[in-house]
C-alpha positions in Angstrom: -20.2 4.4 33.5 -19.3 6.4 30.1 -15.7 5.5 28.7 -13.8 8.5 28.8 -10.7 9.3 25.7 -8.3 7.3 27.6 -10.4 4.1 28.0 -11.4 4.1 24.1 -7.0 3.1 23.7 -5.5 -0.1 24.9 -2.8 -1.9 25.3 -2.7 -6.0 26.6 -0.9 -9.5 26.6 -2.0 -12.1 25.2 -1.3 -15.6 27.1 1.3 -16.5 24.0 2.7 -13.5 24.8 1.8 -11.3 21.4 1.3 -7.5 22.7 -2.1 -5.9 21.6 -2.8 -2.6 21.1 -6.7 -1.9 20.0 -9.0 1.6 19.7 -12.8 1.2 20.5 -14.8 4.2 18.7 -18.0 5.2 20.4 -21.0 2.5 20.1 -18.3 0.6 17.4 -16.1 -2.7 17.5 -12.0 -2.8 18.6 -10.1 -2.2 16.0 -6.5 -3.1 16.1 -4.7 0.6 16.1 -1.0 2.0 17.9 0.3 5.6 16.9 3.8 4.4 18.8 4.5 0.9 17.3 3.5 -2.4 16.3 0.0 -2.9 17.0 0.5 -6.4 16.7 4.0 -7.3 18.3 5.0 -10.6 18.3 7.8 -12.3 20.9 10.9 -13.3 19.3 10.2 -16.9 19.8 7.5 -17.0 17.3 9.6 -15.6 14.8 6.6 -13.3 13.2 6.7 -10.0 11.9 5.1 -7.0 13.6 2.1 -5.8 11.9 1.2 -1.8 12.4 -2.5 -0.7 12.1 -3.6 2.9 12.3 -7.7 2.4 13.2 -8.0 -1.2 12.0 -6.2 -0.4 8.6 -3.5 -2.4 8.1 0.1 -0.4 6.8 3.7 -2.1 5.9 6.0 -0.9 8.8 7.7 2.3 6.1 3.9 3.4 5.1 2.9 3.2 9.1 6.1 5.7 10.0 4.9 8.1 7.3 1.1 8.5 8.4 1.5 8.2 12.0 2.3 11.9 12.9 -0.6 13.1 10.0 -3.1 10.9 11.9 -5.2 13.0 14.3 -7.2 11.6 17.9 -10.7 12.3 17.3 -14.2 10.5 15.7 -13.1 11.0 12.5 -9.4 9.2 12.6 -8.1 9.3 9.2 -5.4 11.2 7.8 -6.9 13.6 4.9 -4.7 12.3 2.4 -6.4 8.4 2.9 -9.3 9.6 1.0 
């Protein structure tokens, strides 16, 4: 069965309870990625900071809210001002 746009985004729990959010690109590897928060969020008991990936590239939380609505949903995921 071919993954379809929705399947290539996804969201999970981990057993410690850290939330995951990942993008698979077409024949490519998971790549930690969220457009609406942390990728990475960690539960208050571990007392760890969020992390925020747009398409496996790691951002400080202020650099994250500025790209997030420049970033575009296709093959070719990066902003045009990351180049």
């Amino acid at each position: 069965m071919a993954k379809t746009q929705n399947q290539r985004y996804r969201t999970f729990r981990t057993p410690e309870g850290k939330q995951i959010s990942i993008f698979t690109p077409t024949g490519g590897e998971p790549q930690f990625h969220s457009l609406d928060g942390p990728a990475i969020k960690y539960p208050k008991s571990m007392k760890k900071q969020d992390e925020y990936f747009i398409y496996g590239i790691p951002y400080s939380k202020e650099r994250w809210m500025e790209l997030k609505n420049d970033v575009k949903v296709k093959d070719n995921p990066f902003p045009s001002d990351s180049f």
